[in-house]
Steps between C-alpha positions, in 0.01 A plus 500: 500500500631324800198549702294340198712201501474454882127567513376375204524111520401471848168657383469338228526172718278664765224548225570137392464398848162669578354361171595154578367545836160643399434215281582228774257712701256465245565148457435417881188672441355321217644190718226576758243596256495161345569297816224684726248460211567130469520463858108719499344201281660238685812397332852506601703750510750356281220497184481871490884508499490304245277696291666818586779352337340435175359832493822695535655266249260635241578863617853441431664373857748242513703274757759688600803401748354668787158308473731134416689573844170511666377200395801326556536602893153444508501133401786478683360647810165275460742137431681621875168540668394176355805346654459689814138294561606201331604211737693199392263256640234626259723433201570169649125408488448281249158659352738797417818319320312206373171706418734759311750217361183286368283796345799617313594176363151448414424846357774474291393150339164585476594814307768418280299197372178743425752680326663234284072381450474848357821525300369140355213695366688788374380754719737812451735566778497120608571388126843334503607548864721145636437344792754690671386827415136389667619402765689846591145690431326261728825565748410854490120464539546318814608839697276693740586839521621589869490917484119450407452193762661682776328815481151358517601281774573835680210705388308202609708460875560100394904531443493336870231260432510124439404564158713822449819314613445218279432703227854667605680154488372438157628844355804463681567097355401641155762765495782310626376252194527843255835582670642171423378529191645803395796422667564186302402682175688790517822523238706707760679290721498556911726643673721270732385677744144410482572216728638712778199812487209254522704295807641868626140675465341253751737469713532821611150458634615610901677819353117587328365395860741738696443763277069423558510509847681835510323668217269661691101585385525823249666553151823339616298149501382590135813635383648126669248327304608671186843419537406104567280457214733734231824552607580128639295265362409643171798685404719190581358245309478767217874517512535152448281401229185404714178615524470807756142385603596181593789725690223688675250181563814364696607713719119597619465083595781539663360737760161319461529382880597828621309658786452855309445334154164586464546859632767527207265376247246754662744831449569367172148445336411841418805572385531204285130533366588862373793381296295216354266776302834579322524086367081523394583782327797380346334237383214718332789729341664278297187491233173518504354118396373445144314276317715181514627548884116559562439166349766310680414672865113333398696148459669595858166598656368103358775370626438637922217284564680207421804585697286572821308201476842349460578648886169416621551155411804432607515706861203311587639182470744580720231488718377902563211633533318575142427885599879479610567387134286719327600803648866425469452368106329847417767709672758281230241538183737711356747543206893578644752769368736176522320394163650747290822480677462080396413590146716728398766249634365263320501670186859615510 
């Protein structure tokens, strides 16, 4: 009887164990399955995530914490790199804070007054919203999404280019206007010692330096870059009521300048692309799309053109090239996970 006792839960946990870990295994499979077949007819990657997604949803999968910590030190991860090859100067140009200032301001007038036009006519949805209520939607319409941005400035080799680190700026400009945002919104005070991190978190910019330089070139540079991104920046500003991206966007400027930056953004880019299969798929997970979010992704796909022309417009008047422009307003054409972030804020 004793033996049973001993034995038996430990192999009952064992057989848990080797069931869970069959099915990740088979998850990472179907993974590649989707992503090399989308990546066979010329697609990115990321589509066939998404699609394997949807397809185990309607086998019965769901999100589950180890797939939501993924994501997380994936975005993470990808915010830190973006600091990492983000210099100040760029944010300082004025095509990036004025161009992203301007085309907010604007998409958010021009949308919340097509709104109100349609809510005039009684089109369902838009029937009855106030002015204020527009004017949130258009907020959150304004938003380029920067996971999507980023990566096909990398699978394209621009993230370095002119184009690439305007586009950067931009994303960068529009989530410190989602972070301000949020942070205004939010019910739950801060903590006093908000203050103090996002003063303490920069300055410790030497320490991160010191730490660089003797780092060294194999997993003990990753495992550094880890700790950066996660532990200290993201972590930190999590404990005190702020956004842990913004955490992780900070410290990575902060070493923007150092001499073994880019190899650190190097170690960390396969890494970091792995983990951001688990936020595509988390995103597919959480329901597979029906009629009515079909419809209102069609009003989101209308609404791209617009928005690009929008960067086109504007970057060039700020005197750069057209092609310089174009290719930058394309790489921005998209709709951001700060939208639903926005909206469900705003409804609350």
């Amino acid at each position: 009887m004793r033996e049973t006792e001993t034995h038996g839960p430990p192999e009952a946990a064992h057989n848990a164990t080797g069931a869970q870990l069959t099915v990740d295994l088979t998850l990472i499979l179907i993974r590649f399955i989707f992503g090399f077949g989308a990546n066979t007819v010329k697609l990115p990657p990321l589509v066939g995530y998404l699609v394997a997604g949807f397809v185990l949803r309607a086998f019965g999968y769901e999100v589950t914490d180890a797939i939501e910590l993924l994501a997380d030190v994936g975005v993470l991860l990808l915010l830190f790199g973006i600091g990492l090859k983000l210099r100040l100067t760029t944010l300082a140009r004025p095509a990036v804070w004025a161009g992203a200032s301007i085309h907010a301001a604007t998409t958010t007038a021009l949308i919340s007054g097509l709104l109100l036009g349609l809510g005039a006519l009684g089109l369902p949805l838009a029937a009855g919203l106030s002015g204020q209520q527009a004017a949130l939607v258009g907020f959150a319409f304004s938003f380029s999404s920067t996971v999507c941005a980023v990566k096909a400035l990398e699978e394209r080799n621009e993230a370095t280019s002119l184009r690439g680190k305007l586009a950067v700026g931009i994303l960068v400009v529009q989530d410190i206007f989602a972070v301000v945002f949020l942070t205004l919104t939010v019910e739950t005070p801060r903590s006093i010692w908000a203050i103090p991190v996002v003063i303490g978190v920069p300055a410790a910019k030497p320490v991160y330096g010191w730490l660089l330089d003797r780092a060294g070139h194999g997993e003990l540079l990753l495992l550094l870059g880890l700790a950066l991104a996660v532990a200290v920046g993201a972590e930190s500003f999590s404990e005190v009521g702020l956004k842990p991206d913004l955490g992780a966007l900070l410290v990575g400027l902060t070493q923007a300048n150092h001499s073994r930056a880019s190899e650190l953004a190097s170690t960390l880019l396969g890494f970091k692309d792995i983990l951001l299969i688990g936020f595509f798929l988390s995103i597919a997970l959480e329901g597979t799309p029906g009629f009515p979010e079909i419809g209102v992704a069609l009003v989101l796909l209308l609404i791209l053109p617009p928005k690009a022309a929008g960067f086109v417009w504007l970057t060039s008047r700020f005197r750069f090239r057209v092609r310089t422009a174009w290719h930058m307003s394309v790489t921005l054409a998209t709709s951001s996970e700060f939208e639903l972030s926005v909206a469900v804020v705003s409804v609350n």
